[in-house]
DOMI-417007 format. One record per atom (N, C-alpha, C, O): residue number from 1; atom name; x, y, z. Coordinates in Angstrom, 3 decimals. Example, Ala and Ser with C-alpha at 12.3 -4.5 7.8 and 13.67 -1.06 7.14 Angstrom:
! residues 2
PT  nr atom        u        v        w
PT   1    N   13.190   -5.690    7.800
PT   1   CA   12.300   -4.500    7.800
PT   1    C   13.200   -3.300    7.800
PT   1    O   14.236   -3.319    8.465
PT   2    N   12.850   -2.250    7.080
PT   2   CA   13.670   -1.060    7.140
PT   2    C   12.900    0.030    7.870
PT   2    O   13.409    1.138    8.039
! end
This chain:
! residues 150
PT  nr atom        u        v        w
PT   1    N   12.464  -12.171  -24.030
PT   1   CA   12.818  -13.569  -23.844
PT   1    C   12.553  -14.043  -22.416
PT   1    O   11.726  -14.948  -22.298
PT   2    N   12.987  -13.684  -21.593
PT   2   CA   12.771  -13.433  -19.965
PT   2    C   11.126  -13.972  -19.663
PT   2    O   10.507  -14.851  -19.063
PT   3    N   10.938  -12.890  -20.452
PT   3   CA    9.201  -12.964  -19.612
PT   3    C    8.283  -13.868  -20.887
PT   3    O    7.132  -14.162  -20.566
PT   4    N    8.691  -14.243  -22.093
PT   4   CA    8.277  -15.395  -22.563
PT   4    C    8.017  -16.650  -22.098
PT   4    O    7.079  -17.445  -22.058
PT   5    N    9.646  -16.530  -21.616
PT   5   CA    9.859  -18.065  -21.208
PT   5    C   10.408  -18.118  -19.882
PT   5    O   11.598  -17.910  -19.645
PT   6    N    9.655  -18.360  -19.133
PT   6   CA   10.036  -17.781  -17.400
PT   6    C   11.196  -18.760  -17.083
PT   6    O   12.255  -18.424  -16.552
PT   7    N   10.818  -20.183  -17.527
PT   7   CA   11.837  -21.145  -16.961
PT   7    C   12.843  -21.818  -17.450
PT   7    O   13.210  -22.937  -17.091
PT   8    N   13.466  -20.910  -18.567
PT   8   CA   14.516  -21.179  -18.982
PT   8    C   15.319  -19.766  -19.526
PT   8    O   15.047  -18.695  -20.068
PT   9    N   16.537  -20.545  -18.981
PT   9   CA   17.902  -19.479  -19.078
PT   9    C   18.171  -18.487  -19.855
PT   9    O   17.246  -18.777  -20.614
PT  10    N   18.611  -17.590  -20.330
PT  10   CA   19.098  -16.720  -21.795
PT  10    C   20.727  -16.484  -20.914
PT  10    O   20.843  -16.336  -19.697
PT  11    N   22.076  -16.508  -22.132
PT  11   CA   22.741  -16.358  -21.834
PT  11    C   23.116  -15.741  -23.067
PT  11    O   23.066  -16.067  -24.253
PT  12    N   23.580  -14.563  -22.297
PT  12   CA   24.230  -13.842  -23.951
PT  12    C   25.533  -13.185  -24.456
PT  12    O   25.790  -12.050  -24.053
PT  13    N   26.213  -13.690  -25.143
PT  13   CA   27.693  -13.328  -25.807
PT  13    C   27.609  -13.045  -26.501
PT  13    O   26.731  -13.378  -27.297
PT  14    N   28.864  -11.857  -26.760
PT  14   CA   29.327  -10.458  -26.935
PT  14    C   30.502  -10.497  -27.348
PT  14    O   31.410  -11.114  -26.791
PT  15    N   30.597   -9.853  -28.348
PT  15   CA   32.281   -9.759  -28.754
PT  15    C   33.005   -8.838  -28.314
PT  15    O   33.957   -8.501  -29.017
PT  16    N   32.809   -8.251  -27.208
PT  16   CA   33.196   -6.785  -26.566
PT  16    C   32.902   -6.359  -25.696
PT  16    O   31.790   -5.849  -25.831
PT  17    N   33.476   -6.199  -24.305
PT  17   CA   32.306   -6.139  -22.939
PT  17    C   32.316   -4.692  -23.297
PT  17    O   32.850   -4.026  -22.410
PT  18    N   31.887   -3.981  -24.331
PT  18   CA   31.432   -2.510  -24.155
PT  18    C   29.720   -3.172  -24.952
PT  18    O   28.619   -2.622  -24.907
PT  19    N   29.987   -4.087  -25.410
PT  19   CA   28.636   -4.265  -26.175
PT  19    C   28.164   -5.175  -24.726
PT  19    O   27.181   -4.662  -24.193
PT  20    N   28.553   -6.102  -24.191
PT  20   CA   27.563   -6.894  -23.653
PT  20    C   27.399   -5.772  -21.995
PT  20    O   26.725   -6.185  -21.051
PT  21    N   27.980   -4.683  -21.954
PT  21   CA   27.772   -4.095  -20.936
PT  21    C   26.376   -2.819  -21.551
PT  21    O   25.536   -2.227  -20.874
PT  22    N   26.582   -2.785  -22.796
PT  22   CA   25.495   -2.325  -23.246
PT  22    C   23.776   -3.499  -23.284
PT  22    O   22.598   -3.165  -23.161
PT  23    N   24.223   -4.459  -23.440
PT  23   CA   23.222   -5.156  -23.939
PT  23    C   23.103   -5.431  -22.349
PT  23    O   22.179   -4.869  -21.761
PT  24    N   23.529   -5.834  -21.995
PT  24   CA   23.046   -5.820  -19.631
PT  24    C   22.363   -4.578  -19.001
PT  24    O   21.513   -4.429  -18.123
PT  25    N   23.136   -3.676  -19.872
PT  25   CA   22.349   -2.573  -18.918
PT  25    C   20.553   -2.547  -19.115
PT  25    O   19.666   -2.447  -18.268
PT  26    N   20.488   -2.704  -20.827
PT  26   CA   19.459   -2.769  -21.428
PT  26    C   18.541   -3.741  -20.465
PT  26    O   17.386   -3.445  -20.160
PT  27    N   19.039   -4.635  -20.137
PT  27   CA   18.230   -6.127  -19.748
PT  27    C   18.019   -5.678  -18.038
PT  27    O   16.911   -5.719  -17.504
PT  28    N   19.005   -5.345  -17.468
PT  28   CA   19.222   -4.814  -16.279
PT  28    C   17.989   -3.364  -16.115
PT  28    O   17.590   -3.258  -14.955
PT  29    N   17.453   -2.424  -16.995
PT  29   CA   16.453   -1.730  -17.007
PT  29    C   15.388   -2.450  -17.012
PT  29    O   14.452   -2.264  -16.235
PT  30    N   15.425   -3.248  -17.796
PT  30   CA   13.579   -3.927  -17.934
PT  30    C   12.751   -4.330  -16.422
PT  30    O   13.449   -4.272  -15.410
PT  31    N   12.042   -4.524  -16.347
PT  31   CA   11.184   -5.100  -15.253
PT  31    C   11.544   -6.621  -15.130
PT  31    O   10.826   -7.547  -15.508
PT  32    N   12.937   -6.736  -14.463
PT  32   CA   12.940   -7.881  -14.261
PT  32    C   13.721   -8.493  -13.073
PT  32    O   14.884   -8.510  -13.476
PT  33    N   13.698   -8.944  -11.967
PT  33   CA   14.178   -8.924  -10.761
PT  33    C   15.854   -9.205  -10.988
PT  33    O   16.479   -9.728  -11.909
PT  34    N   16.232   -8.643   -9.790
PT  34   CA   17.729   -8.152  -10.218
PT  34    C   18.290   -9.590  -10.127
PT  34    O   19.258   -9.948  -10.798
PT  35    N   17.416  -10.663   -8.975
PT  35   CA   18.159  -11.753   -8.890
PT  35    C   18.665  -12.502   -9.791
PT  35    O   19.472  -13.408   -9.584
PT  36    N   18.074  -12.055  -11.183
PT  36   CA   18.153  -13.104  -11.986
PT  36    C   19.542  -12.869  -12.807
PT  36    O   19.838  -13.676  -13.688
PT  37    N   20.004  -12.268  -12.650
PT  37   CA   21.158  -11.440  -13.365
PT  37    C   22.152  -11.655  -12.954
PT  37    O   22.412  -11.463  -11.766
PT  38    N   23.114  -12.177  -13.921
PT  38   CA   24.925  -12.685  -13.363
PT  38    C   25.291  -12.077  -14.423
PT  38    O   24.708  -12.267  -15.490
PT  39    N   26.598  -11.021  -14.263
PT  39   CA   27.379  -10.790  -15.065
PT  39    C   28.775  -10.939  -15.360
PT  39    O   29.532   -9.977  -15.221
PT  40    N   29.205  -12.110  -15.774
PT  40   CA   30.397  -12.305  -16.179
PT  40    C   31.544  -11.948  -17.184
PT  40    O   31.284  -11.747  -18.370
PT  41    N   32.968  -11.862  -16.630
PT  41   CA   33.380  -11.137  -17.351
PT  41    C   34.488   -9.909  -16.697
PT  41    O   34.421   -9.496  -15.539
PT  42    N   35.220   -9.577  -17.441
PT  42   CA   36.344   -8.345  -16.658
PT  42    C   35.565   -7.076  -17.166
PT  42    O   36.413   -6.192  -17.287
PT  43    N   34.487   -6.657  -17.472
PT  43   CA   33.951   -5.780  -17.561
PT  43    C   33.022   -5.475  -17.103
PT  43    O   32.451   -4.488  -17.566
PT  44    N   32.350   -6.320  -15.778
PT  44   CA   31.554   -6.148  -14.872
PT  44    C   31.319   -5.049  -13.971
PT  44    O   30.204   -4.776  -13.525
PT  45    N   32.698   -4.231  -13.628
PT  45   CA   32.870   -3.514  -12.585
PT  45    C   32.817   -1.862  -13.879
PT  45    O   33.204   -0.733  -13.575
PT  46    N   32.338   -2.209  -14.983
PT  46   CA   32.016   -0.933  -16.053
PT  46    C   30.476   -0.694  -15.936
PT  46    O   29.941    0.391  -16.164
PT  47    N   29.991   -1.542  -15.652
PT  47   CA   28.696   -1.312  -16.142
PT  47    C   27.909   -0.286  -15.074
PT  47    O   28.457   -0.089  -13.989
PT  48    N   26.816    0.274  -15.323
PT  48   CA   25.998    2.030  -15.383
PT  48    C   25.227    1.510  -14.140
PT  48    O   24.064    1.912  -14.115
PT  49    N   25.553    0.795  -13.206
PT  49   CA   24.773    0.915  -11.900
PT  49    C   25.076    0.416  -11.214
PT  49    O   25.434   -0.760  -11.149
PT  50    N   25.008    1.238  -10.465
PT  50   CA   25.316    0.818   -9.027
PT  50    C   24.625   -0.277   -8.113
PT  50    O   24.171   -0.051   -6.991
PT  51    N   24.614   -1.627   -8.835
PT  51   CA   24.519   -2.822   -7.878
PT  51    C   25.528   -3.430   -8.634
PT  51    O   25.877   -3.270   -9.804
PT  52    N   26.114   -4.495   -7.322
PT  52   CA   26.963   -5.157   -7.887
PT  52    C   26.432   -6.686   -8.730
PT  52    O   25.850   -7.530   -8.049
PT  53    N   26.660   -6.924  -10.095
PT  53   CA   26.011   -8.019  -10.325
PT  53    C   27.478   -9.175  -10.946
PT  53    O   27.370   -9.731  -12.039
PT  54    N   28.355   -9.311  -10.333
PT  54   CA   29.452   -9.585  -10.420
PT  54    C   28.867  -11.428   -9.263
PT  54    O   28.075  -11.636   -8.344
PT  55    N   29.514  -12.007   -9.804
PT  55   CA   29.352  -13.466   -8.850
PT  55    C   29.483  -13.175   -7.343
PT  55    O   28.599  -13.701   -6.666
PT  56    N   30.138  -12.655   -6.865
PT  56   CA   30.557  -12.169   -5.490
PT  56    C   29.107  -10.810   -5.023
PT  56    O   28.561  -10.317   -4.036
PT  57    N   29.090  -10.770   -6.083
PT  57   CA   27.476   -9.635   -5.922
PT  57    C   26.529  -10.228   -5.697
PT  57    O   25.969  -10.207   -4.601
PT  58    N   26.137  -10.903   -6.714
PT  58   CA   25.555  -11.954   -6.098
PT  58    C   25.291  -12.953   -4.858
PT  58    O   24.240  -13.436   -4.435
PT  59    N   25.902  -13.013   -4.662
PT  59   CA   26.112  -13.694   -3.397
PT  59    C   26.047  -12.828   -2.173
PT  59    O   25.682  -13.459   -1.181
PT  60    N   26.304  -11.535   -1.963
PT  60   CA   25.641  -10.688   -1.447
PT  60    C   24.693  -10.197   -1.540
PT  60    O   24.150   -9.603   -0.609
PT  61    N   24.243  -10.304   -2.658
PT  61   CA   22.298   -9.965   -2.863
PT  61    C   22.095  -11.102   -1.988
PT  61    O   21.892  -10.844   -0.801
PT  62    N   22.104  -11.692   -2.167
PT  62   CA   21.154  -13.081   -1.820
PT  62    C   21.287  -13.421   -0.442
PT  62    O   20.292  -13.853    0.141
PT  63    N   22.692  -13.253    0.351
PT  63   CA   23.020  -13.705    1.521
PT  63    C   21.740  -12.103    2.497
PT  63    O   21.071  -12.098    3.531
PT  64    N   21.963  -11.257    1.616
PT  64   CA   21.006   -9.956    2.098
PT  64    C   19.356  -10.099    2.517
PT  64    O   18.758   -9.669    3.504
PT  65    N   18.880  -10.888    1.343
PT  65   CA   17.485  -11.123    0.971
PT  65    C   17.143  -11.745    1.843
PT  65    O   16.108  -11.476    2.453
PT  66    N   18.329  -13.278    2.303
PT  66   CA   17.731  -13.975    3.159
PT  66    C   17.374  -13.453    4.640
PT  66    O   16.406  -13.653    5.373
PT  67    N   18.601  -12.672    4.782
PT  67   CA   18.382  -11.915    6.119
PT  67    C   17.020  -11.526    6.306
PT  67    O   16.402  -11.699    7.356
PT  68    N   16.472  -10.894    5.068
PT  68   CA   15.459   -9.935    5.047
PT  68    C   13.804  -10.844    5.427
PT  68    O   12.749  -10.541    5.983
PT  69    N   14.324  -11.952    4.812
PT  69   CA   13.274  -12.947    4.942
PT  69    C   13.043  -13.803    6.444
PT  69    O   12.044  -14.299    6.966
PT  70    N   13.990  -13.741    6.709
PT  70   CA   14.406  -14.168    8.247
PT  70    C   13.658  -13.227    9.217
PT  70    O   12.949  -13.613   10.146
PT  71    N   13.911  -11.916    8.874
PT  71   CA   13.121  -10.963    9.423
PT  71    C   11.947  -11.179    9.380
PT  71    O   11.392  -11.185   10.478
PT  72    N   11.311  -11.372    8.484
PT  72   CA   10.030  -11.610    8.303
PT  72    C    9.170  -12.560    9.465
PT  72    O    8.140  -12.423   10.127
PT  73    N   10.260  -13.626    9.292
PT  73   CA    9.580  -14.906    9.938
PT  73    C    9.712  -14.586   11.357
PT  73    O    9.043  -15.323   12.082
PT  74    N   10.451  -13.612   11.993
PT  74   CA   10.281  -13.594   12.939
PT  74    C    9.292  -12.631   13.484
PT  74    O    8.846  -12.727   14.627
PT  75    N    8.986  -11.776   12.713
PT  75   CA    8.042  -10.801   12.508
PT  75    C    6.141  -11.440   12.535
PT  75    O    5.169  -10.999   13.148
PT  76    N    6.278  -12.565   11.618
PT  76   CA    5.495  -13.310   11.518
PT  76    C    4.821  -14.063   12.708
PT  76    O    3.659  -14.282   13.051
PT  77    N    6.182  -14.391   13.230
PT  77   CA    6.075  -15.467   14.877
PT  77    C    5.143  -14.572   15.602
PT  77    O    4.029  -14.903   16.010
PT  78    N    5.915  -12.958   15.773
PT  78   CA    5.916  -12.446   16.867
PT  78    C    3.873  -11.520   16.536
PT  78    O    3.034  -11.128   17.348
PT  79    N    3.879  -11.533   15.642
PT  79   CA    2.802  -10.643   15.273
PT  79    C    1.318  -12.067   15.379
PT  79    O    0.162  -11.653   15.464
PT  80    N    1.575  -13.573   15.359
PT  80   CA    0.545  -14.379   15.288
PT  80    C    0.519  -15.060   16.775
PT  80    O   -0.291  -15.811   17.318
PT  81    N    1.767  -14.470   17.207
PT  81   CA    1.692  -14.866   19.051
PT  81    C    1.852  -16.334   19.272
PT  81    O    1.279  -16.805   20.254
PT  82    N    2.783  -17.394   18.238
PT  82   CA    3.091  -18.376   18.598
PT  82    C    3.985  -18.334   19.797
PT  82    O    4.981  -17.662   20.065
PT  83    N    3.357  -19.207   20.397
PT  83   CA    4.704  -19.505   21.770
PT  83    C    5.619  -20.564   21.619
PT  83    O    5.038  -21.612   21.337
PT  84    N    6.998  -20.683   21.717
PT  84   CA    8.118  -21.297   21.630
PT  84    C    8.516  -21.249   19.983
PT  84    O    9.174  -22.087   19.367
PT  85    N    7.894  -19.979   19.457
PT  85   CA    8.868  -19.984   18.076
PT  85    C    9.686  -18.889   18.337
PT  85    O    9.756  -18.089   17.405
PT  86    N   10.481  -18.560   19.583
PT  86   CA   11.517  -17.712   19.421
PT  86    C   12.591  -18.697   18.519
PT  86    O   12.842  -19.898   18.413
PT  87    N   13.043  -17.447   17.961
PT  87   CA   14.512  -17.920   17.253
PT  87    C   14.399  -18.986   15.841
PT  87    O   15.295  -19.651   15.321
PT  88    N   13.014  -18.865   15.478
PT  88   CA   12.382  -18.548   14.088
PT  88    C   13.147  -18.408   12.671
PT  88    O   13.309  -18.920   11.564
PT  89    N   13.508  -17.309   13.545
PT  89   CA   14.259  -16.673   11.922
PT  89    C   15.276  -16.494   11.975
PT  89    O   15.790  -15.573   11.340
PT  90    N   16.037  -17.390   12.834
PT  90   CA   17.949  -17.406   13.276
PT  90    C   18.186  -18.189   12.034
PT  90    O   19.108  -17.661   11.414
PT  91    N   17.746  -19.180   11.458
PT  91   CA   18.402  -19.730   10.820
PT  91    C   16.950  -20.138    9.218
PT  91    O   15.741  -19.932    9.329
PT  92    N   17.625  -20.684    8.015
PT  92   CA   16.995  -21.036    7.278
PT  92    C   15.791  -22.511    7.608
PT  92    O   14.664  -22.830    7.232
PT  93    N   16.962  -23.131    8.614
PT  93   CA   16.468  -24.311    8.597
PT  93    C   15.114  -24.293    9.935
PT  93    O   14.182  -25.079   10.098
PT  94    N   15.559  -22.901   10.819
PT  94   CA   14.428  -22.633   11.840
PT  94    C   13.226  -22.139   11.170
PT  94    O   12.129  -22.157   11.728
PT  95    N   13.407  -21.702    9.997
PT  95   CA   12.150  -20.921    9.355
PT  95    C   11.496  -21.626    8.588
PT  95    O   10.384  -21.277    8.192
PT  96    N   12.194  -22.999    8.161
PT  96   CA   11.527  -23.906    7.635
PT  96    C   10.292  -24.817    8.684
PT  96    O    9.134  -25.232    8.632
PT  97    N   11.655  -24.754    9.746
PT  97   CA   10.614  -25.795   10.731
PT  97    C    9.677  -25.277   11.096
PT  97    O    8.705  -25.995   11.331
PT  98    N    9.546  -23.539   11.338
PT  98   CA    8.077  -22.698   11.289
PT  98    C    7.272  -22.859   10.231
PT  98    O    6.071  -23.114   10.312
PT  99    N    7.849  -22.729    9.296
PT  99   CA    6.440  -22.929    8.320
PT  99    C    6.065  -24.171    8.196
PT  99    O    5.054  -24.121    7.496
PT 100    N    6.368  -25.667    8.566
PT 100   CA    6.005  -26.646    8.446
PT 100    C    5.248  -26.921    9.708
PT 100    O    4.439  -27.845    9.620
PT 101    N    5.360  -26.168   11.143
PT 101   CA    4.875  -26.787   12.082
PT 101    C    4.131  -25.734   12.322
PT 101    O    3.010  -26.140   12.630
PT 102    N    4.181  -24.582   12.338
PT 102   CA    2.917  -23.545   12.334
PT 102    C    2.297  -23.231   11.429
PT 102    O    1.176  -23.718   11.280
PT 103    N    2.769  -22.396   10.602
PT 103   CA    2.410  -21.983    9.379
PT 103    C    1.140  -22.934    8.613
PT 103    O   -0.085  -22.819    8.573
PT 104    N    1.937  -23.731    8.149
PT 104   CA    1.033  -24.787    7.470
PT 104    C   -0.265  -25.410    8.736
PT 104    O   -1.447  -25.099    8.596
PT 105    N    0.044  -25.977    9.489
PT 105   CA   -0.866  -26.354   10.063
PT 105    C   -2.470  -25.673   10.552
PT 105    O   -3.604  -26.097   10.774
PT 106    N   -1.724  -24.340   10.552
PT 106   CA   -2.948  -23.634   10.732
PT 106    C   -3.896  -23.399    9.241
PT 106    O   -5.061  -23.001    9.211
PT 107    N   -3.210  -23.692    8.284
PT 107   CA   -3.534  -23.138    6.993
PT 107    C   -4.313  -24.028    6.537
PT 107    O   -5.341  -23.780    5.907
PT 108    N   -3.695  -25.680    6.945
PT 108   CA   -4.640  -26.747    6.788
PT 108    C   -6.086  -26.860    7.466
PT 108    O   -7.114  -27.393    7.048
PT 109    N   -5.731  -25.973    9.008
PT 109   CA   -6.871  -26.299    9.403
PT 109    C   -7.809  -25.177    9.333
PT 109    O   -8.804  -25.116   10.055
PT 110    N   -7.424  -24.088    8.271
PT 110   CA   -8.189  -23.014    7.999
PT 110    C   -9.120  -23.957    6.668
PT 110    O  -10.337  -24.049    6.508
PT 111    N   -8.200  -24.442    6.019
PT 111   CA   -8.652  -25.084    4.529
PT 111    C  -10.291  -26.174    5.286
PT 111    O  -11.400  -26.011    4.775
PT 112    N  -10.062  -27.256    6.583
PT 112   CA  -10.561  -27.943    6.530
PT 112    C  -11.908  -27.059    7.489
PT 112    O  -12.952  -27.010    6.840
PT 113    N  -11.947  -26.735    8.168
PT 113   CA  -13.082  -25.510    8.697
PT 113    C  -13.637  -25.183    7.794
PT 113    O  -14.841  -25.320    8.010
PT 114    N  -13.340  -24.589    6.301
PT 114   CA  -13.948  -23.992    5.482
PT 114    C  -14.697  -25.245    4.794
PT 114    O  -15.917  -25.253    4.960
PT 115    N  -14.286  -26.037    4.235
PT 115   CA  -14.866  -27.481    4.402
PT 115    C  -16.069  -27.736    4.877
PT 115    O  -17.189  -27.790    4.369
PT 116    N  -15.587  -27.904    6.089
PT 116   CA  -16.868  -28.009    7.382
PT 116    C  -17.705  -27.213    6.998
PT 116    O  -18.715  -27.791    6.596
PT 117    N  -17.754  -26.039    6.931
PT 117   CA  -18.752  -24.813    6.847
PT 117    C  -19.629  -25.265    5.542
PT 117    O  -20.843  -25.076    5.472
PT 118    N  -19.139  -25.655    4.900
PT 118   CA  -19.740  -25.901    3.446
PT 118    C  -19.795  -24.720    2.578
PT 118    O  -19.047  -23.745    2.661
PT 119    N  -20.778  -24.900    1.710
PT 119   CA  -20.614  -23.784    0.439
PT 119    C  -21.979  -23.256    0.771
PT 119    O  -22.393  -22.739   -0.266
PT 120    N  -22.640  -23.169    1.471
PT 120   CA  -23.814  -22.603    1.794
PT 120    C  -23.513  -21.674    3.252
PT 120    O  -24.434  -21.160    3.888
PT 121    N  -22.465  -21.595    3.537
PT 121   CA  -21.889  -20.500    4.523
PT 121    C  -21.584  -19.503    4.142
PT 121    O  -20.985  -19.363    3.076
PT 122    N  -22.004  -18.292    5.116
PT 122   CA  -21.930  -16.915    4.631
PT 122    C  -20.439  -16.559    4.292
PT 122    O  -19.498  -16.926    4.995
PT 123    N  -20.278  -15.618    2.859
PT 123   CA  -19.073  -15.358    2.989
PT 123    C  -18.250  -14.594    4.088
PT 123    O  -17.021  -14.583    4.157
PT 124    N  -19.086  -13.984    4.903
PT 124   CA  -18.189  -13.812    6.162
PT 124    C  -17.363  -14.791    7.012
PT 124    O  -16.550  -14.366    7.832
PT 125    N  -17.498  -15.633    6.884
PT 125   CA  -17.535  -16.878    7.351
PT 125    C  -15.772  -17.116    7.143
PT 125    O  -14.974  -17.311    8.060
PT 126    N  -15.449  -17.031    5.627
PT 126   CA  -13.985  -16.831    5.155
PT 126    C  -13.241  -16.184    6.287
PT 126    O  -12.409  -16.712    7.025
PT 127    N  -13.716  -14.863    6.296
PT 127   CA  -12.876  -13.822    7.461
PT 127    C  -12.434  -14.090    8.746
PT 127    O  -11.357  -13.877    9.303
PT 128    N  -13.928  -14.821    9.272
PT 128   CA  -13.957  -15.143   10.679
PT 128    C  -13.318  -16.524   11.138
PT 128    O  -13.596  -16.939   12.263
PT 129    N  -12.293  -17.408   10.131
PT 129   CA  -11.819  -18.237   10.103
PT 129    C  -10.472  -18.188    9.479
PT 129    O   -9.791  -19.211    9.407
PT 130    N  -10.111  -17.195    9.085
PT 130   CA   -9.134  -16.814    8.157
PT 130    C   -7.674  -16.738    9.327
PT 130    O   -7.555  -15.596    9.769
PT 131    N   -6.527  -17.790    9.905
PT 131   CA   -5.787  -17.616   10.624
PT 131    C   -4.609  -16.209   10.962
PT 131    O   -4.135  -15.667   11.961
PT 132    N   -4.521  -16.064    9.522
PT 132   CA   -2.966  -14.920    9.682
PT 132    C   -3.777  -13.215    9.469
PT 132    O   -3.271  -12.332    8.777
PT 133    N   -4.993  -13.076   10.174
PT 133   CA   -5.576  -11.403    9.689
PT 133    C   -4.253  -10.818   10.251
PT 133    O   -3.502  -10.126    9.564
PT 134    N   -3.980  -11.197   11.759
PT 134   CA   -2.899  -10.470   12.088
PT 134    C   -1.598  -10.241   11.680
PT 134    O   -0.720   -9.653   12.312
PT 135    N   -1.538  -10.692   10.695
PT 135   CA   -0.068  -10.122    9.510
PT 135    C   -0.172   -8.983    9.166
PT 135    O    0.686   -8.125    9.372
PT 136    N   -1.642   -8.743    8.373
PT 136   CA   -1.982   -7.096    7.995
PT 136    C   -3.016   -5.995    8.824
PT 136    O   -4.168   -5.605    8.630
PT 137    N   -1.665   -5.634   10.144
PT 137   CA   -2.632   -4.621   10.599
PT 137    C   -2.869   -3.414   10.152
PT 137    O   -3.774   -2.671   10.534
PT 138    N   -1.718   -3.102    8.986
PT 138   CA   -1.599   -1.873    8.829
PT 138    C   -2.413   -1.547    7.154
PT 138    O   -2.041   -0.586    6.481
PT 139    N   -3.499   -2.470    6.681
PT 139   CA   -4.009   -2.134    5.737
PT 139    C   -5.099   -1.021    5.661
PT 139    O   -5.974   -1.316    6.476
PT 140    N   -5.380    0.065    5.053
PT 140   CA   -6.337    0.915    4.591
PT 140    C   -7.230    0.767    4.681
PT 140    O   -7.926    1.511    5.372
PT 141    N   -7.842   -0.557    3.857
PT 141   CA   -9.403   -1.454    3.891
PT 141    C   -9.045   -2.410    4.523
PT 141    O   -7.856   -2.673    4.705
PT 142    N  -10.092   -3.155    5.009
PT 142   CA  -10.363   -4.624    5.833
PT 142    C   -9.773   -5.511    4.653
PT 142    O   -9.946   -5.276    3.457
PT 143    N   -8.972   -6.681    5.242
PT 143   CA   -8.741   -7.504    4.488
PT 143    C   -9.665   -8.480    3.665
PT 143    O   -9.252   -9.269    2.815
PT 144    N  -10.868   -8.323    4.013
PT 144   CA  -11.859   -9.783    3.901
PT 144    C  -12.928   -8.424    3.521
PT 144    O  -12.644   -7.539    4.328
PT 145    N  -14.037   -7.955    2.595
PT 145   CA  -15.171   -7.056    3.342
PT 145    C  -16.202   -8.021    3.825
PT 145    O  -16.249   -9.205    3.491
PT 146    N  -17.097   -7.364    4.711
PT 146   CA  -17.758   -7.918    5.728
PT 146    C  -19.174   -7.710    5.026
PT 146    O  -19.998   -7.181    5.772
PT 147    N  -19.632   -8.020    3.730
PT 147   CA  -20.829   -8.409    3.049
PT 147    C  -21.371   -9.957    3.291
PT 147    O  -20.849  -10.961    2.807
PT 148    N  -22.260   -9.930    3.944
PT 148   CA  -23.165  -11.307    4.144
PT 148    C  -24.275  -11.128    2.852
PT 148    O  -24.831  -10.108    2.445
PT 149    N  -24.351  -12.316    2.454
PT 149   CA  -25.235  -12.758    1.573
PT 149    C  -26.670  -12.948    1.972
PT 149    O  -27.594  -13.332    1.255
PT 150    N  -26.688  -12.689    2.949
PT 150   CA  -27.962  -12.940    3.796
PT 150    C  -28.149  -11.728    4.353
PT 150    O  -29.098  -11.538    5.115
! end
């Protein structure tokens, strides 16, 4: 059901939190991100794993993730060498104003360069215009390969 229908809800009742702690765990195995999962109910604190998916669990997943994402952005700042985006990723609303005033802008003006170049530009051309290479230094292969058509 989940992966049918991505954008709408399933909520499911149980006449027994030994059954709907059975039928969660089930749902809770599948390939399906933990975020999506609320378990309500006095039989929450029964169920076969160890994350908490209790409302208050929730809310610690999530208050977690963001941290994690915060990290990122500052990671991001610090690895593309913007100057005056310290403190980036202090807050949600700082990481917004990064991606709207850096982020994007460079992305636009990666989009409109490529533009410029036209469609008769070597595909190297992508690479050598491509703003964020420095996100992935630590890849195996080159991000872009370096085949000219010419």
């Amino acid at each position: 059901l989940c992966h049918a229908r991505p954008r709408e809800r399933t909520l499911v009742v149980a006449h027994s939190n030994q059954a709907l702690n059975d039928i969660f765990d089930k749902v809770a195995g599948r390939e399906l991100d933990e975020r999506y999962l609320l378990r309500l109910g006095h039989g929450e604190g029964d169920l076969a794993s160890d994350k908490d998916f209790s409302k208050a669990g929730r809310v610690n997943y999530m208050l977690g993730r963001r941290l994690q994402l915060l990290v990122q952005v500052e990671d991001m700042a610090a690895s593309l060498g913007i100057v005056g985006a310290d403190g980036a990723g202090y807050t949600c609303e700082g990481a917004r104003f990064f991606f709207h005033e850096h982020i994007l802008a460079k992305w636009e003006a990666f989009i409109d360069a490529l533009g410029r170049a036209g469609p008769d530009a070597p595909p190297s051309r992508v690479a050598d215009l491509f703003p964020f290479s420095a996100l992935f230094p630590d890849l195996s292969e080159p991000l872009f390969g370096r085949q000219d058509a010419d």
